[in-house]
Structure formats: C-alpha cells, structure tokens
N, C-alpha and C positions, 0 to 999 in steps of 0.2 A: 405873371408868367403864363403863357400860353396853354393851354390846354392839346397845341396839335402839334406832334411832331415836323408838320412840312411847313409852322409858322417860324419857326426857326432860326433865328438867322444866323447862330453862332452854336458849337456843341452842347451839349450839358450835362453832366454825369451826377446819376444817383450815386452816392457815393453813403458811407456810413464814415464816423469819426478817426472810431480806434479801428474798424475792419482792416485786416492786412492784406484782402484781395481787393479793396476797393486800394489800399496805399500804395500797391505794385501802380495801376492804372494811372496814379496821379504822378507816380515819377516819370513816366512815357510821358505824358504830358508835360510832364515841366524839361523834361528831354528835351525834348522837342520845340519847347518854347512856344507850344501852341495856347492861345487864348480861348476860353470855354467857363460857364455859368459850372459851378457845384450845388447839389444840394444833396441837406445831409439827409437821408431817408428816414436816419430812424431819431428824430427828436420831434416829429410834429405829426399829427391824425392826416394832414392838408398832403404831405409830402410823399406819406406813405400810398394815399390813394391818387394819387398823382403817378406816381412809380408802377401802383395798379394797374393804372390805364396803357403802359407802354407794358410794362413785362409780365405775364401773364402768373409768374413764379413770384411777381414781386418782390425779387433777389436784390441783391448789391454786389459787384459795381453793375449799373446798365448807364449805359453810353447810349444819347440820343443824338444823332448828328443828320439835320432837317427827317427824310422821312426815312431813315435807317434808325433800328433800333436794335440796341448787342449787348449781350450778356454772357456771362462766364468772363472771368478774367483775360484768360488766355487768346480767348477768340478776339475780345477788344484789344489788346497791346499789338497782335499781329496785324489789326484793322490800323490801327493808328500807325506802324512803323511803316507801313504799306500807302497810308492815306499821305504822312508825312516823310519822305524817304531820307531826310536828312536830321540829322545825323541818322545813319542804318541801325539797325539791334539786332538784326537777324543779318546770318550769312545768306549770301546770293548763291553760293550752289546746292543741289539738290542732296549732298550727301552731307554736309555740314549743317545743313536747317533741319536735314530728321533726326541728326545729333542733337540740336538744342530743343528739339521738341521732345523729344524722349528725357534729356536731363528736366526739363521743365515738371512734366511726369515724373521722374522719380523725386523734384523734389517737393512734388504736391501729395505723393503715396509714402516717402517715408518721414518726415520730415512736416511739411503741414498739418496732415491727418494725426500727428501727435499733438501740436500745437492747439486745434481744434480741441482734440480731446482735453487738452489741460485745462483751455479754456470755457470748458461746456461747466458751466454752475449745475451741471445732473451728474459730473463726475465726480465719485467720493474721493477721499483723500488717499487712502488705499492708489486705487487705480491712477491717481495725479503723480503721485511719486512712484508709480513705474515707468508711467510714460515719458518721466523727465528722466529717469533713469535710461531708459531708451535710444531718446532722441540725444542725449549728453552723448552714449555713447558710437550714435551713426554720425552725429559732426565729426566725432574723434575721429574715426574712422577714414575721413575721405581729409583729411589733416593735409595729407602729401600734395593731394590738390590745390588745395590753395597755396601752395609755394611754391609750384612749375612756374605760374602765368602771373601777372599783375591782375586780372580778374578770373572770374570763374571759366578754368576749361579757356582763357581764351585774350588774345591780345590787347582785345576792344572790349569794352564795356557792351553789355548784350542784354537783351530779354530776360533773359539767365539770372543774371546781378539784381534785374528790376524786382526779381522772384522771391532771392533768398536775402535782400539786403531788412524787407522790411520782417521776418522771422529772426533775424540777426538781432534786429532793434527793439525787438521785445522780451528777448533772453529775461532781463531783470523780472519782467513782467508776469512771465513764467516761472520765476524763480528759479533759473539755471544759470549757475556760473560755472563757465568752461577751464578746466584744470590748464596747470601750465604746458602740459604737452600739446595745448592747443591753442597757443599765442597765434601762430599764420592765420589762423581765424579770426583772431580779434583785430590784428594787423589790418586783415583785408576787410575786415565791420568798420571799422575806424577809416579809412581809407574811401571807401562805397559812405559813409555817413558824412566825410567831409566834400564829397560830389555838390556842387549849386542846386543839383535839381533833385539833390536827397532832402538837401535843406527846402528847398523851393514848397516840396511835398505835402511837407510835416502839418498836420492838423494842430492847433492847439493843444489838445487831448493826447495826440501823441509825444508831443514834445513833453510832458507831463511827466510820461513813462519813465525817461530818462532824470528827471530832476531829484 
C-alpha cells in the first residue's frame, strides 16, 4: 500500500473493528455503494504508523481519498454524502440540514459520551451502572420519536440513522436491555439492522456482539 495519499487511486479508510464511529462511516459507504480499501488501525504497529502519517491525532475513522485526508466522523459522512449525492442523507435546505446537524450533536453529547464512558476499561463499576442507567433512560425518553416517522425525525433514511443505528447495536454489549415501554425502539433497531448496507457494514467483530 502506498505510502502517499495522492498515489491513490481508490479511497481507504482507517477504520478500527468494534469502533462505532469508524461503523457510522462504513454504512455511508455501503449506502452508497461506494468501493474503497479498509484498514483496520488498531491490530498492527505497520497500520497504526501509516494512520500516523496522514492524521496527525492518529484517530479513527480517517478517510484518505487521493490527497484529501478527514477526520472526525461527522465531517467524513457529510464529505461522502456530498462526494456521492445518491442516495442523499442530508436534507438539501438550509433549515432541515441544521436540524440533522444538531440531532447528530445531541446524539454524540447524550447518548455516545455514555456509550464511551461504559466502554472506557478506566470506568469502575460504580460509574458503568449509572451511566447505563442514564442512557436506558434518555432512549426512553425520546420513545415517541421513533414512532412519528419510519426513521429517525424523518421519512428517509438520513445521516441521523447512520449515527444511532450502530449505538443501537451494541446495547447487549453494554449490557443494556431496553424495558417494554420501549419496543419503537427496538422495532426501528431491527428495522435500520435489517438495511443491506447495515449488513454490508458489519465487521466480523461486530457481528460477534450480537451472536
């Protein structure tokens, strides 16, 4: 593989296994149907200083596409929906795309940053079962949502869905199961997991989660 971004000929995304912001990234991609090299950053010394060389943060997901390189989730899925217009993920007017930008936000501030915390091996047990207590109870919460629309907030399958489906799919993982008052949420997890390109997604490792 290349050493330089503008040898290139085809994308390729540092990606991590289980990571959920690297697993938003790959359903855009299989959205899309776009074809692109993975590699996974964190199983090899080679890969990781390779990832070095393009993102200064040596994060996951980064997205090299010839001499552009992107990082942060959110800034990639917007590049890709934008690079690739078909199928859309974002609305096209100005007032509906700061609507999905800001849910996108809340659901990286209330909703991820628990997920992280559960999953940080520095969090004691204490603080893991608040945070699932938490987060069990802001899904419940936004309950009524998921049973306006066929997806999140919205007619079409969005950016949105690409966000929350893959936090959906690790519930077990976190060891949270959602009470029966919150069936429209599993309905619509079940639903976003039966999507080609949720399946398309799935890492080995993550497919795991669920077995």
């Amino acid at each position: 593989m290349s050493g330089s971004a503008n040898k290139r000929s085809i994308m390729t995304l540092y990606s991590g296994a289980t990571d959920p912001y690297s697993h938003r990234v790959r359903i855009v991609l299989a959205e899309k149907n776009v074809t692109y090299d993975i590699v996974d950053a964190t199983n090899s010394t080679k890969a990781v200083e390779e990832l070095a060389s393009y993102n200064p943060y040596g994060s996951i997901p980064t997205l090299v596409d010839r001499d552009l390189v992107l990082y942060k989730s959110e800034i990639i899925m917007e590049y890709l929906d934008e690079r690739f217009p078909h199928p859309p993920l974002m609305p096209v007017y100005p007032v509906a795309k700061g609507r999905s930008r800001l849910m996108i936000h809340r659901v990286n501030q209330d909703w991820y940053s628990l997920m992280d915390f559960i999953l940080n091996p520095d969090t004691n047990a204490k603080e893991k079962d608040k945070a699932r207590k938490d987060l069990r109870e802001s899904l419940i919460s936004v309950v009524p949502v998921f049973v306006e629309m066929p997806f999140f907030l919205s007619e079409e399958f969005s950016l949105v869905d690409c966000c929350i489906a893959p936090l959906l799919w690790r519930l077990p993982l976190l060891g949270l199961k959602l009470p029966a008052q919150a069936e429209p949420i599993n309905t619509y997890a079940e639903r976003m997991f039966q999507r080609e390109s949720f399946q398309a997604s799935l890492t080995d490792a993550e497919r795991m989660m669920r077995t």
